[in-house]
C-alpha positions, 0 to 999 in steps of 0.5 A: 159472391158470399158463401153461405152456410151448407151442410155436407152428408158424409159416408163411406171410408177416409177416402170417400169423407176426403171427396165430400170434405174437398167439395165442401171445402170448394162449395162453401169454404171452411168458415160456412162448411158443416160435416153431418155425421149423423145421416149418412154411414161414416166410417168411425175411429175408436173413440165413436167419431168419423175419420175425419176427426181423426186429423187437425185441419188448418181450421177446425171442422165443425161437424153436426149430429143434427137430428131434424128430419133424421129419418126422412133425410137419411132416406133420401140419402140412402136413395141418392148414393144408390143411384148416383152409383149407377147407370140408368138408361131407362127414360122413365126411371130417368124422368121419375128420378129428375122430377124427385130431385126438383121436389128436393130443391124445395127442401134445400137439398141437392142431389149428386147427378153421379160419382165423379164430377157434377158441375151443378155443385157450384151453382147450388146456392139454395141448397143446404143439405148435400148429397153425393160422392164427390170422387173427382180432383176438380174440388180439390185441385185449386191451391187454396183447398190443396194446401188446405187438405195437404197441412192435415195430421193425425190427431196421434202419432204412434211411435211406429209412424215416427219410425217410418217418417225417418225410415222415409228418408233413406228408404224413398219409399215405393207405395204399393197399395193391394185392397184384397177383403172387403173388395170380395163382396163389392161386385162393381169394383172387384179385385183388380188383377194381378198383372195390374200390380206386376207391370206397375210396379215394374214401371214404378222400380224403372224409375226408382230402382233403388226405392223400397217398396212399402206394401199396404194390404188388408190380406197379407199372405194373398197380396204377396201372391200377386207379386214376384219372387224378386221383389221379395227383399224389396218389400217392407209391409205395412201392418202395424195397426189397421185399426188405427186408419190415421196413421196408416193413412200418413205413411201411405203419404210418405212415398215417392212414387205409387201404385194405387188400388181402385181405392179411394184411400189410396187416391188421397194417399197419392194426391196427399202425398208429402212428395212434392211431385210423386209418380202414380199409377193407377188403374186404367178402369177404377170400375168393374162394372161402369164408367169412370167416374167424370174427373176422377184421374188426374191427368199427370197419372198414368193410367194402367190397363188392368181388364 
């Protein structure tokens, strides 16, 4: 079947743009595939661009500031990522949200039934604008699209990177990734628990134990809080330039093995990772305050109780 041009909102962080990029990519390949920057919130690098322009691709993504419709499509974006995020059990709410969506499909666009997975994608062939988050492996897990995703690079590459690629080396880094700040005020995610970390990490040193742990955090002094004094000397933290989300994003995938946050950041890093068969682990419920997102861990990770 020939793919037909469609356009992909993106938003969100690096993470939430790599969902939208792969499902993109597994709708309608790179040839026909347009990133809108212009309706949603995509997190921006330095020079004004989303993350994502921030890396070489295999092919280059073509990415769009159309402005058609703007306000009415930016809407009805603002609308669908929120009720995408939630549960809704009230059969009205239900209906009324069905009987808008099949209003949408006359204007071309689609709508995420949820967070994770949604089969309906596929079949989406009249619809050229898409909606929605995307956080699920199913779009990313076929070769082509993998090796597609795995051959990105930052656009620069700062001396402190090159440093740690070949400290990678001798070091077989353990990946620890503690999201502490921005997780204060985002009450459905929440800050997993301290023991979270401890009995992953500890599983993590069980199969790697002469690996160096490699600690990426937004809140230094408080993520070593969370840990043990006998990992102290372990511990190389990662903190050359957060600004600099590229960069920090490749030394994330330079590790063996992971311990992730509910962070989709961190889920690329993994899944990303330049180790041909690195060990994760990941938290049990990615959700505070719901469901997993359908198809979102994948099934040679191991899952951590973290309630």
């Amino acid at each position: 079947m020939k793919k037909t041009k469609k356009t992909f909102v993106i938003t969100g962080g690096l993470g939430n743009q790599l969902f939208q990029l792969a499902a993109g990519l597994a709708t309608a390949g790179p040839e026909n595939l347009i990133l809108d920057r212009n309706l949603g919130k995509p997190r921006l690098n330095a020079q004004g661009y989303p993350n994502l322009d921030s890396f070489v691709f295999p092919t280059q993504l073509n990415f769009t500031t159309e402005r058609k419709w703007k306000l009415t499509l930016s809407s009805i974006g603002s609308l669908a990522f929120k009720v995408s995020s939630k549960e809704f059990n009230n059969r009205r709410i239900q209906s009324t949200w069905l009987a808008l969506k099949n209003k949408f499909k006359i204007l071309n666009i689609f709508l995420s039934d949820g967070v994770g997975f949604d089969s309906r994608l596929t079949t989406a062939i009249k619809q050229k604008w898409i909606f929605g988050p995307f956080h699920t492996y199913k779009y990313v897990q076929s070769d082509s699209i993998h090796q597609f995703m795995k051959a990105m690079y930052p656009r620069s590459y700062p001396s402190w990177l090159r440093d740690l690629r070949v400290a990678a080396v001798i070091e077989k880094p353990i990946i620890l990734h503690i999201r502490l700040a921005d997780y204060l005020n985002i009450q459905e995610l929440g800050i997993l628990r301290a023991d979270y970390f401890e009995r992953s990490l500890e599983k993590a040193i069980e199969h790697f134990p002469n690996s160096r742990i490699w600690l990426f955090t937004d809140d230094e002094t408080l993520a070593l809080k969370f840990l043990n004094n006998h990992h102290s000397k372990k511990i190389r933290i990662i903190n050359y330039d957060q600004a600099d989300t590229a960069a920090n994003f490749e030394a994330m995938r330079l590790g063996n093995c992971y311990v992730i946050s509910n962070s989709t950041f961190s889920w690329w890093g993994a899944y990303l990772s330049h180790s041909p068969d690195p060990k994760v682990y990941c938290p049990e419920n990615w959700f505070r305050t719901k469901q997993n997102p359908l198809l979102m861990i994948p099934k040679e990770w191991e899952a951590v109780v973290n309630l």
